[in-house]
PADRENKOL-814209 format. One line per field, with one value per residue: residue number from 0; x, y, z of N, C-alpha, C in turn. Coordinates in nm, 3 decimals. Example, Ala and Ser with C-alpha at 12.3 -4.5 7.8 and 13.67 -1.06 7.14 Angstrom:
<sites>
pos: 0	1
n_X: 1.319	1.285
n_Y: -0.569	-0.225
n_Z: 0.780	0.708
ca_X: 1.230	1.367
ca_Y: -0.450	-0.106
ca_Z: 0.780	0.714
c_X: 1.320	1.290
c_Y: -0.330	0.003
c_Z: 0.780	0.787
</sites>
This chain:
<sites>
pos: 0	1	2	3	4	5	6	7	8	9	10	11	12	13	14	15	16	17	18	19	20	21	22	23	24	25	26	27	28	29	30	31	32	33	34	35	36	37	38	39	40	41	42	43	44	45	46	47	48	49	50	51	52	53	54	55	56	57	58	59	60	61	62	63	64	65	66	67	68	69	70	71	72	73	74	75	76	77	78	79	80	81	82	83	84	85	86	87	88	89	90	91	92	93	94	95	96	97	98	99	100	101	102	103	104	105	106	107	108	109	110	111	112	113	114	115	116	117	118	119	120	121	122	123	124	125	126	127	128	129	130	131	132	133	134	135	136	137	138	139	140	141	142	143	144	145	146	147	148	149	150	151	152	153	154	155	156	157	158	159	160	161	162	163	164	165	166	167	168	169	170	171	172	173	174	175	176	177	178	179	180	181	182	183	184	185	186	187	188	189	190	191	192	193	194	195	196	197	198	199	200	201	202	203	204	205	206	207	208	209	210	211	212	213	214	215	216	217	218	219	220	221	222	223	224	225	226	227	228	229	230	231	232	233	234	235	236	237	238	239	240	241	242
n_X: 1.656	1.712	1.619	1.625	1.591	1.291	1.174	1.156	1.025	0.776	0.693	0.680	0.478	0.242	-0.021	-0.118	-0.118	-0.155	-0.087	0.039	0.010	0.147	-0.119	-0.193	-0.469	-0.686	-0.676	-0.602	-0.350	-0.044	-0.120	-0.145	-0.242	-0.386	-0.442	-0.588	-0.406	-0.363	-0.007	0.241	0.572	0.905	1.195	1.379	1.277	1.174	0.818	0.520	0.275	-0.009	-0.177	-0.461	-0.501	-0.698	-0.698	-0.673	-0.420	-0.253	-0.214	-0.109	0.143	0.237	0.301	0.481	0.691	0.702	0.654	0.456	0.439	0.241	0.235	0.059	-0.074	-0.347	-0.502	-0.697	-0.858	-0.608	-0.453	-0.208	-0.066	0.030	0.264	0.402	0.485	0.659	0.724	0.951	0.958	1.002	0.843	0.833	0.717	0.667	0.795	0.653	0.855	1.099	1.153	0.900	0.734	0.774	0.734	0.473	0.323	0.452	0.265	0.047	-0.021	-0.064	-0.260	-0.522	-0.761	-0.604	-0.590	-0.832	-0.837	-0.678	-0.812	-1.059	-0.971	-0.705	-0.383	-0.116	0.225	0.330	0.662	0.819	1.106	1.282	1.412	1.424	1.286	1.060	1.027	0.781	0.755	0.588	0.521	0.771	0.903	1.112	1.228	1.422	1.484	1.772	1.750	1.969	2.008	1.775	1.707	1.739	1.997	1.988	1.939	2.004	2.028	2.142	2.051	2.159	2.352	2.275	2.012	1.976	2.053	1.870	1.640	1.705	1.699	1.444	1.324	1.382	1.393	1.123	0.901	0.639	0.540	0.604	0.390	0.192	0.164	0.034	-0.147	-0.326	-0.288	-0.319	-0.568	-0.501	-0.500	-0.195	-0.051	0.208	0.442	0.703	0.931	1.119	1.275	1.389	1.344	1.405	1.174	0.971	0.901	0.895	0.679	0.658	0.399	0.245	-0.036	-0.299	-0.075	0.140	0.375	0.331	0.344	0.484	0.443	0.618	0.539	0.670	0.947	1.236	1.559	1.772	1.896	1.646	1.455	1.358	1.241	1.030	0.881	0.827	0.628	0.461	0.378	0.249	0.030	-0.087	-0.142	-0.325	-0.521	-0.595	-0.707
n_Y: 2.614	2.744	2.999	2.943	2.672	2.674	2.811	2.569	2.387	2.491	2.525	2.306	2.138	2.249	2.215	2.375	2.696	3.054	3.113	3.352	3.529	3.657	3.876	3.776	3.820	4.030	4.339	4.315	4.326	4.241	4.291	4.143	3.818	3.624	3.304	3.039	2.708	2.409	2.215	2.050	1.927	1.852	1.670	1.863	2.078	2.262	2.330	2.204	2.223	2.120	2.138	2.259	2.298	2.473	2.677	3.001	3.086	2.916	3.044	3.234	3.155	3.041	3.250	3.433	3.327	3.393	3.417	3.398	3.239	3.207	3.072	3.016	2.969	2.805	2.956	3.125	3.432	3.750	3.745	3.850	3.769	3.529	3.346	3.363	3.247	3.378	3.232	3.330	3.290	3.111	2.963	2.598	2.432	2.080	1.781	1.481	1.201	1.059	1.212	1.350	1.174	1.090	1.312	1.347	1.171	1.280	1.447	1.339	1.263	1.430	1.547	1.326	1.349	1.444	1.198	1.237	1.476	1.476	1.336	1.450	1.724	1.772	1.806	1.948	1.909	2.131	2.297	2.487	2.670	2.800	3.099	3.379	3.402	3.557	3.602	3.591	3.570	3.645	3.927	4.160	3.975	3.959	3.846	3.765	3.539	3.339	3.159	2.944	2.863	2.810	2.565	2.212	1.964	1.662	1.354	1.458	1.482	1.239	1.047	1.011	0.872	0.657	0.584	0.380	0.176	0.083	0.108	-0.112	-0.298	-0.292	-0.431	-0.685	-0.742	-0.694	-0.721	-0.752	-0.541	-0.308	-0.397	-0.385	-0.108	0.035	-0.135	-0.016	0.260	0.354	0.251	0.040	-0.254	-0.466	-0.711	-0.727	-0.520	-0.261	-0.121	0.187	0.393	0.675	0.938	1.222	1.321	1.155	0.795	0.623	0.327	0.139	-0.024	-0.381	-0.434	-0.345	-0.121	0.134	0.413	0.498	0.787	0.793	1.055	1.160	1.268	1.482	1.639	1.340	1.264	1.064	0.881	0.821	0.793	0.495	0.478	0.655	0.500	0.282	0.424	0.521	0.221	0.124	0.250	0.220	-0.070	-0.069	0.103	-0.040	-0.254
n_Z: 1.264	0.947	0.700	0.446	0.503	0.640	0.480	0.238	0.415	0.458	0.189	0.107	0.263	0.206	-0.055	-0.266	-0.442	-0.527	-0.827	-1.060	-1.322	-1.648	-1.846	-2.163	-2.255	-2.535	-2.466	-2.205	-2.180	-2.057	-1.803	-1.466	-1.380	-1.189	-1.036	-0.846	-0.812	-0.769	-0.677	-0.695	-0.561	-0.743	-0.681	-0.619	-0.540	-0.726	-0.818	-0.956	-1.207	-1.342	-1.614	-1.809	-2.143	-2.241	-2.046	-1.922	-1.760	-1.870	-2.154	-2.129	-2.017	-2.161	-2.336	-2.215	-1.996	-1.760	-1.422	-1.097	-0.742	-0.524	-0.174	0.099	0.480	0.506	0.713	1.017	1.101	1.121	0.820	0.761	1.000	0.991	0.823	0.492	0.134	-0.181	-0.479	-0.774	-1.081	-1.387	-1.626	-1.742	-1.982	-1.981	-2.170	-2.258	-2.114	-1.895	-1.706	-1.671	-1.684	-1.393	-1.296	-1.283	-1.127	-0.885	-0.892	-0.934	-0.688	-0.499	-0.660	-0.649	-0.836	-1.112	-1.290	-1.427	-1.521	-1.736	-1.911	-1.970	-2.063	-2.277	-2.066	-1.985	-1.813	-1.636	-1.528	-1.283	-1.309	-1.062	-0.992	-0.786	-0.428	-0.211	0.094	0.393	0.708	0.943	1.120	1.084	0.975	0.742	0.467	0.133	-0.063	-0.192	-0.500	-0.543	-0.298	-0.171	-0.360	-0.359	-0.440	-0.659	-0.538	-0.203	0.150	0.181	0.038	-0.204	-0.132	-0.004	-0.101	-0.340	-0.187	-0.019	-0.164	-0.294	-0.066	0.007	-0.191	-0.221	0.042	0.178	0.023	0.032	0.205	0.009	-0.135	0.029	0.065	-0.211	-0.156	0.045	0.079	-0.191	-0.279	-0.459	-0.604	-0.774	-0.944	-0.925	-0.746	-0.734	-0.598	-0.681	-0.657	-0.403	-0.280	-0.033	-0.021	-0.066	-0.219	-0.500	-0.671	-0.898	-1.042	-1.187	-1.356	-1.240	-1.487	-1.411	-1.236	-0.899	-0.669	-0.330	-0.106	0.178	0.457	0.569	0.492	0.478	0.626	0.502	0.737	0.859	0.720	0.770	0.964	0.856	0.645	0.825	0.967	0.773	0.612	0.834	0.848	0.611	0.660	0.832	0.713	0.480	0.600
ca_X: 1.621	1.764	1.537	1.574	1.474	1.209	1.073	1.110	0.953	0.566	0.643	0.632	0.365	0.109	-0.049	-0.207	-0.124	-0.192	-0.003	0.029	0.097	0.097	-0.189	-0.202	-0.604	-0.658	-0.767	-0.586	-0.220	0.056	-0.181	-0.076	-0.370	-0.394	-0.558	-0.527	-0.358	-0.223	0.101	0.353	0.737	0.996	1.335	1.497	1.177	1.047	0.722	0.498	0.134	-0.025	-0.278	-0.503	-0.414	-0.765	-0.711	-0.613	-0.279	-0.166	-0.211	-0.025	0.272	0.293	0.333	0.534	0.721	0.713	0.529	0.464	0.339	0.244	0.197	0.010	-0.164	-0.543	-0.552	-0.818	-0.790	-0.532	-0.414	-0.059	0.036	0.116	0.328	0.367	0.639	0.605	0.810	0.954	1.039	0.969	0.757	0.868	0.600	0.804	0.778	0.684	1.002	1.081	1.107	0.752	0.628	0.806	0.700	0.300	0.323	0.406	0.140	-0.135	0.020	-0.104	-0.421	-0.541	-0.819	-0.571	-0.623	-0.980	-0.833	-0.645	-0.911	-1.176	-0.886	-0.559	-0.348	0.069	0.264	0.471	0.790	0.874	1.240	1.270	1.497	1.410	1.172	0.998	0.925	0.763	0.694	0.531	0.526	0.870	1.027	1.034	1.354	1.461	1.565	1.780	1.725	2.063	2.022	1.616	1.750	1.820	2.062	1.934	2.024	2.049	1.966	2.194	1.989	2.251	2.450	2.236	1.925	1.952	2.064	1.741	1.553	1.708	1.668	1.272	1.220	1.428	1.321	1.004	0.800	0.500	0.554	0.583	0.235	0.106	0.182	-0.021	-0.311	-0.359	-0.263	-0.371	-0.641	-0.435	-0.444	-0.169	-0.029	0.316	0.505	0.859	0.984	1.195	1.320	1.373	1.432	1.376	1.043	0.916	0.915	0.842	0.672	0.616	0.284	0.173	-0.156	-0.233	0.019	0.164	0.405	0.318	0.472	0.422	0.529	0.642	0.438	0.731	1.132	1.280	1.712	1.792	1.916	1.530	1.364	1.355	1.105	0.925	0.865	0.784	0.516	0.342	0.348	0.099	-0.062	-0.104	-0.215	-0.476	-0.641	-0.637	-0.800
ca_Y: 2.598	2.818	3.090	2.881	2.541	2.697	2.790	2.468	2.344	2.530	2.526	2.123	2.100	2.292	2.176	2.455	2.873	3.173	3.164	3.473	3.497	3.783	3.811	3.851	3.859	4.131	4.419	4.339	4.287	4.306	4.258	4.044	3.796	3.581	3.224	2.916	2.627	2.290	2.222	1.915	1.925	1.792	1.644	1.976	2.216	2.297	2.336	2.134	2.186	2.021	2.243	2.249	2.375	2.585	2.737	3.159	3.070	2.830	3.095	3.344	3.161	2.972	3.346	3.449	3.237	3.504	3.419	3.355	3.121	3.283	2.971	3.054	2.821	2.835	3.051	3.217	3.594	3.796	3.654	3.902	3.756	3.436	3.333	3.344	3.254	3.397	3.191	3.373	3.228	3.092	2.777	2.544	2.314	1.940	1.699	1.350	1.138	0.960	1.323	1.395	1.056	1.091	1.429	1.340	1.031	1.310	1.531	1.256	1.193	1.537	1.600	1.241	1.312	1.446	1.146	1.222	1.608	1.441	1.215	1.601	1.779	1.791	1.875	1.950	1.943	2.267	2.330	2.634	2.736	2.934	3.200	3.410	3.385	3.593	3.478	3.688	3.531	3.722	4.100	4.158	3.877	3.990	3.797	3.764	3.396	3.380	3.035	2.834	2.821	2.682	2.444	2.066	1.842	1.525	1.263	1.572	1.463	1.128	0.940	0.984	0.791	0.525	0.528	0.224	0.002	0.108	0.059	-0.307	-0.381	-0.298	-0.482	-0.796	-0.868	-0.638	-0.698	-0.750	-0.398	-0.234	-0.405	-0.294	0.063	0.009	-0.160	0.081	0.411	0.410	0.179	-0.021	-0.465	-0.457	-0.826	-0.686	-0.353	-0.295	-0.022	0.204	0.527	0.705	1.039	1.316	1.392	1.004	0.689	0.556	0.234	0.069	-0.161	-0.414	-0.505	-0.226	-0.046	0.239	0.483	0.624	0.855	0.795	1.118	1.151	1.389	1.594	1.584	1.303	1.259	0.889	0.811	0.865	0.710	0.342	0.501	0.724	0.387	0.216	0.506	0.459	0.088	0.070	0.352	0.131	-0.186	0.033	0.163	-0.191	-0.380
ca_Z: 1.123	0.877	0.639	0.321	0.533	0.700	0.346	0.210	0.519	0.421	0.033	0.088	0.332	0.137	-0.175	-0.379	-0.429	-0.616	-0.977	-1.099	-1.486	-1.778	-1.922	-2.305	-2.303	-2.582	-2.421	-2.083	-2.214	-1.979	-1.648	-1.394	-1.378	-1.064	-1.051	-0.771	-0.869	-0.688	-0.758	-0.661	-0.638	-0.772	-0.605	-0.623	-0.460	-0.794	-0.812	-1.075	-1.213	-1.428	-1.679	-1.941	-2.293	-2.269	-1.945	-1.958	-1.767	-1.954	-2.269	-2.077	-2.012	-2.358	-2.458	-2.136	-1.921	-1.605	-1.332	-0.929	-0.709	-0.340	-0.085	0.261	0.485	0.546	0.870	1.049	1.181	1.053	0.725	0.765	1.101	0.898	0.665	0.296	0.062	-0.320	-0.513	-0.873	-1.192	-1.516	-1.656	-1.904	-2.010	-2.017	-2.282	-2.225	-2.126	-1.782	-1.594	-1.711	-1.600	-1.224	-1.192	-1.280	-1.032	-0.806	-0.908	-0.874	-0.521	-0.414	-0.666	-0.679	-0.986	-1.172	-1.440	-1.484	-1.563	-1.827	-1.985	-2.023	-2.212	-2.271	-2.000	-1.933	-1.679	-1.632	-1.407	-1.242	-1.259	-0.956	-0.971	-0.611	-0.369	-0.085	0.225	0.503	0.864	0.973	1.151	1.090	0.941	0.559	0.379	0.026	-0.056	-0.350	-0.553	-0.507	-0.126	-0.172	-0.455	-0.344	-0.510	-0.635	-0.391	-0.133	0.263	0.213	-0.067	-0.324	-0.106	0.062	-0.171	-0.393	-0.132	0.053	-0.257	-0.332	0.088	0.032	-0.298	-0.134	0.213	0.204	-0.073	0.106	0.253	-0.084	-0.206	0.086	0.045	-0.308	-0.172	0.172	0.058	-0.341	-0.287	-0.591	-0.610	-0.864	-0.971	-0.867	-0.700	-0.723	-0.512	-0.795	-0.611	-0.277	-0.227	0.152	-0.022	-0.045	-0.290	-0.605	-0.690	-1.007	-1.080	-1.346	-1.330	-1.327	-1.514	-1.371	-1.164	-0.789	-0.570	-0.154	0.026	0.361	0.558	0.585	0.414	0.573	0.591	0.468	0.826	0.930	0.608	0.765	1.065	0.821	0.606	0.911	1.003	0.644	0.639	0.999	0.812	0.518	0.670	0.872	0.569	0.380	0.688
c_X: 1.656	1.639	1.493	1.547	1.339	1.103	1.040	1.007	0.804	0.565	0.599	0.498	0.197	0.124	-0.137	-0.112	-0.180	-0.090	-0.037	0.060	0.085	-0.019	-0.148	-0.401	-0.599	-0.734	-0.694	-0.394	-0.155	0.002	-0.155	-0.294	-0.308	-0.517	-0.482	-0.508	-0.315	-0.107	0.173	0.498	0.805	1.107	1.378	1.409	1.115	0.919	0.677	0.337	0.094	-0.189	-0.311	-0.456	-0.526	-0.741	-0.627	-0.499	-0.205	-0.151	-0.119	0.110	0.333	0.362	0.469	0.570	0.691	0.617	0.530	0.363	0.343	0.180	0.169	-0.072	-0.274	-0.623	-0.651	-0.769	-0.707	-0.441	-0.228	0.005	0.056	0.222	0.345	0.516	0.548	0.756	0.844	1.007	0.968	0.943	0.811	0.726	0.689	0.719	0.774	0.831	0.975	1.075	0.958	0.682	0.667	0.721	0.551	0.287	0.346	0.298	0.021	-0.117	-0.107	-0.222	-0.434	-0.672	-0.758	-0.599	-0.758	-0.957	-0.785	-0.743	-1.048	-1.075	-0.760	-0.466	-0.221	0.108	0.397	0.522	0.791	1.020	1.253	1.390	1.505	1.256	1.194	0.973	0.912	0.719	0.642	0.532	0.692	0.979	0.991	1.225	1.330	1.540	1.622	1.808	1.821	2.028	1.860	1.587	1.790	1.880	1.994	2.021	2.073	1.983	2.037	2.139	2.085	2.351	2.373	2.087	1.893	1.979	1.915	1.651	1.567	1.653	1.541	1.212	1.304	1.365	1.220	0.905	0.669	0.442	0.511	0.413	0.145	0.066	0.039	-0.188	-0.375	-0.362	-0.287	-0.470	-0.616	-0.442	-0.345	-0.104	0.133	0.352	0.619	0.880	1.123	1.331	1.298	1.408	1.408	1.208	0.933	0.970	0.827	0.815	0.610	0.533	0.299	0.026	-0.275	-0.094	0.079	0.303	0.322	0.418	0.379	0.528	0.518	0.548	0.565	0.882	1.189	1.443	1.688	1.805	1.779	1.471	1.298	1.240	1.006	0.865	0.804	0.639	0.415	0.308	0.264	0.031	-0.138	-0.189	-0.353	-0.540	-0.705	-0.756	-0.981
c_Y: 2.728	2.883	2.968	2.716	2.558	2.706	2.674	2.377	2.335	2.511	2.335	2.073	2.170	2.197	2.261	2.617	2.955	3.194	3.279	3.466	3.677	3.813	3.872	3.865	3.954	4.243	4.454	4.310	4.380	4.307	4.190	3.971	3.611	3.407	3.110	2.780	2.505	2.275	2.080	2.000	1.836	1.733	1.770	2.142	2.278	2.278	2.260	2.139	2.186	2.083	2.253	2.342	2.483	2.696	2.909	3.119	3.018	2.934	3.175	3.285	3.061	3.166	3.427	3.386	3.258	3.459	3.391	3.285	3.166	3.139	3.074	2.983	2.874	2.865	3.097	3.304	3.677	3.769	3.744	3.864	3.645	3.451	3.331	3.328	3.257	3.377	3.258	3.340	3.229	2.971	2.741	2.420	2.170	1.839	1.555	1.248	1.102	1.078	1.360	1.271	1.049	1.209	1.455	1.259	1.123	1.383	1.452	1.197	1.316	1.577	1.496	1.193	1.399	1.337	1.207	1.408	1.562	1.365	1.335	1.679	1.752	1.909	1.851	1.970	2.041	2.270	2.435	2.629	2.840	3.010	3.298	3.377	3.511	3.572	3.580	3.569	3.536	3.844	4.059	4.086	3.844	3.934	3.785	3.646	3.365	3.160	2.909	2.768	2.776	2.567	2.304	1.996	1.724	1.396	1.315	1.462	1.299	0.998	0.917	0.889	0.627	0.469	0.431	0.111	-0.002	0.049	-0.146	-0.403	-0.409	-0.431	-0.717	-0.835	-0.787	-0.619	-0.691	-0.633	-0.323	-0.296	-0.378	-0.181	0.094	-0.013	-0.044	0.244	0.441	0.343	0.074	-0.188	-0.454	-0.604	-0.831	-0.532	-0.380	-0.171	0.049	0.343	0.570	0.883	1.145	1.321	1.247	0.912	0.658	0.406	0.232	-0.029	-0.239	-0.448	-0.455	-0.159	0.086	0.291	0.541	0.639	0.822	0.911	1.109	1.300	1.542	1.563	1.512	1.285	1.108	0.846	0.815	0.795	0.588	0.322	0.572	0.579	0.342	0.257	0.464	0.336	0.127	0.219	0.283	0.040	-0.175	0.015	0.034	-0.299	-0.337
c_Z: 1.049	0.753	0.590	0.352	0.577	0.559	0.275	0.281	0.457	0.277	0.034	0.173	0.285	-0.025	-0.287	-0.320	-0.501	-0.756	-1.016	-1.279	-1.542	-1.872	-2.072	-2.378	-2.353	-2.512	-2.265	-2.085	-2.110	-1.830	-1.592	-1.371	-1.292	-1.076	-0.944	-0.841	-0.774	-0.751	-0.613	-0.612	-0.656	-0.625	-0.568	-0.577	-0.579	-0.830	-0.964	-1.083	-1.351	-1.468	-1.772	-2.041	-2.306	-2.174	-2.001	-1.909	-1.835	-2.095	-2.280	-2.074	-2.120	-2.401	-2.356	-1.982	-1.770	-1.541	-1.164	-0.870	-0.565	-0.320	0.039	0.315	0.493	0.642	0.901	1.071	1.073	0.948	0.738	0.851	1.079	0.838	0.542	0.220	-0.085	-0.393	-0.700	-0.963	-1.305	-1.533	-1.755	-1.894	-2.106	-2.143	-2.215	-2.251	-1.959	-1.695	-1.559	-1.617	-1.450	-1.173	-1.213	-1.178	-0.911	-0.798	-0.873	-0.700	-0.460	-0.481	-0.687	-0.795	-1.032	-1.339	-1.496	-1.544	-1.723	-1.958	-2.031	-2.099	-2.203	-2.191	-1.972	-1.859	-1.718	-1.517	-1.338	-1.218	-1.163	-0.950	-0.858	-0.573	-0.226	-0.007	0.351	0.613	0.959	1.030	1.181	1.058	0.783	0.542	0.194	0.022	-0.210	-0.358	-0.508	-0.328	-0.060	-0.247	-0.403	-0.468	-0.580	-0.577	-0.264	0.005	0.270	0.137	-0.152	-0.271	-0.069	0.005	-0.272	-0.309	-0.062	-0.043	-0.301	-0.178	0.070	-0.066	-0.277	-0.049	0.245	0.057	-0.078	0.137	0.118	-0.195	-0.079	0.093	-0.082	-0.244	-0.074	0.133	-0.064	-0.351	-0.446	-0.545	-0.726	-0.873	-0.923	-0.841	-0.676	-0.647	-0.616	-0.789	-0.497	-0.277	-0.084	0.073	-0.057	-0.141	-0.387	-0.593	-0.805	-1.038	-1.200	-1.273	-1.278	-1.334	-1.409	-1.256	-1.021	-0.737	-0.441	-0.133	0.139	0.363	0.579	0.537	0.538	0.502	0.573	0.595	0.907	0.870	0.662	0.891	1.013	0.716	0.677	0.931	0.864	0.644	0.714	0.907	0.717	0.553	0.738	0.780	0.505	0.492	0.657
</sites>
């Protein structure tokens, strides 16, 4: 496994870090001011969290985009003979449109009361453009990962090629499957589920009845020629849960 897979590896398998921002509190301007956060990603490894309009970060990087996001897992003992990757960039705070609505669907994948954050104040979902990253491995294994080479494609891992037929195979001769996914794993009855998107980091499905977008990830980035056993694995995970 190569640096910048190995990083993608833990940045996808965790779900929260340490944001760092600027602050502009008066009095403390220009401080680096530190707060934990969950965060999603995107298709393409950027990071995504989703934050109130009162919160101090969010004030900070309305006024300065700059900021970092250290991931590390939740070790005992020596917290340095881990890992850590501190990922560096800049936030844009997205505008509702169909990116916005994919990349909340993944956000409620990974904080699942997210709505109920939404419904106490008003809250946006910001990006991170990553421009470098850090990644230590521990005693002795300190790298510098520059952005292009932790960046995925969209349709990267063989989706761009074989992900709609996958998507039409499921919503064809497995429809059963994809309302199972719904009822087992979101605890959702929805009146229909269409299966709408695929990519290494899981699948979209589309409800009525209730309305709505989810995301199912895989437990870990799967290649398209793998998808049809990591599918398989959720399904019996699925029908578990629902029995």
């Amino acid at each position: 496994m190569s640096i910048p897979e190995e990083v993608r590896a833990h940045v996808f398998s965790n779900r929260s870090g340490s944001l760092a921002t600027i602050s502009v509190e008066p009095g403390l301007e220009g401080f680096p001011f530190g707060s934990v956060v969950p965060y999603a990603l995107d298709e393409r490894g950027r990071p995504l969290v989703f934050v109130s309009d009162l919160a101090e970060h969010t004030h900070n990087m309305a006024a300065d985009p700059r900021v970092s996001l250290m991931v590390r897992p939740h070790a005992e003992g020596d917290p340095q003979s881990t890992w850590r990757v501190t990922l560096i960039g800049t936030m844009q705070k997205l505008e509702p449109n169909d990116e916005t609505e994919h990349g909340y669907a993944r956000y409620v994948a990974q904080v699942p009361n997210a709505p109920s954050y939404r419904s106490a104040h008003k809250f946006d979902l910001w990006r991170m453009d990553v421009a470098r990253i850090r990644f230590i491995g521990g005693f002795g294994k300190i790298h510098w990962v520059e952005a292009v080479d932790y960046l995925r494609e969209p349709g990267h891992a063989g989706y761009a090629e074989s992900g709609r037929g996958m998507v039409d195979h499921m919503n064809e001769d497995h429809a059963d499957a994809v309302m199972d996914y719904c009822k087992g794993l979101r605890d959702v009855q929805p009146a229909s589920a269409t299966m709408t998107g695929i990519d290494a980091g899981g699948f979209f499905v589309r409800t009525t009845e209730p309305d709505g977008l989810h995301y199912f990830p895989f437990e870990k980035e799967v290649a398209a020629d793998d998808a049809r056993m990591a599918l398989i694995g959720m399904l019996k995970r699925a029908r578990k849960s629902a029995q």
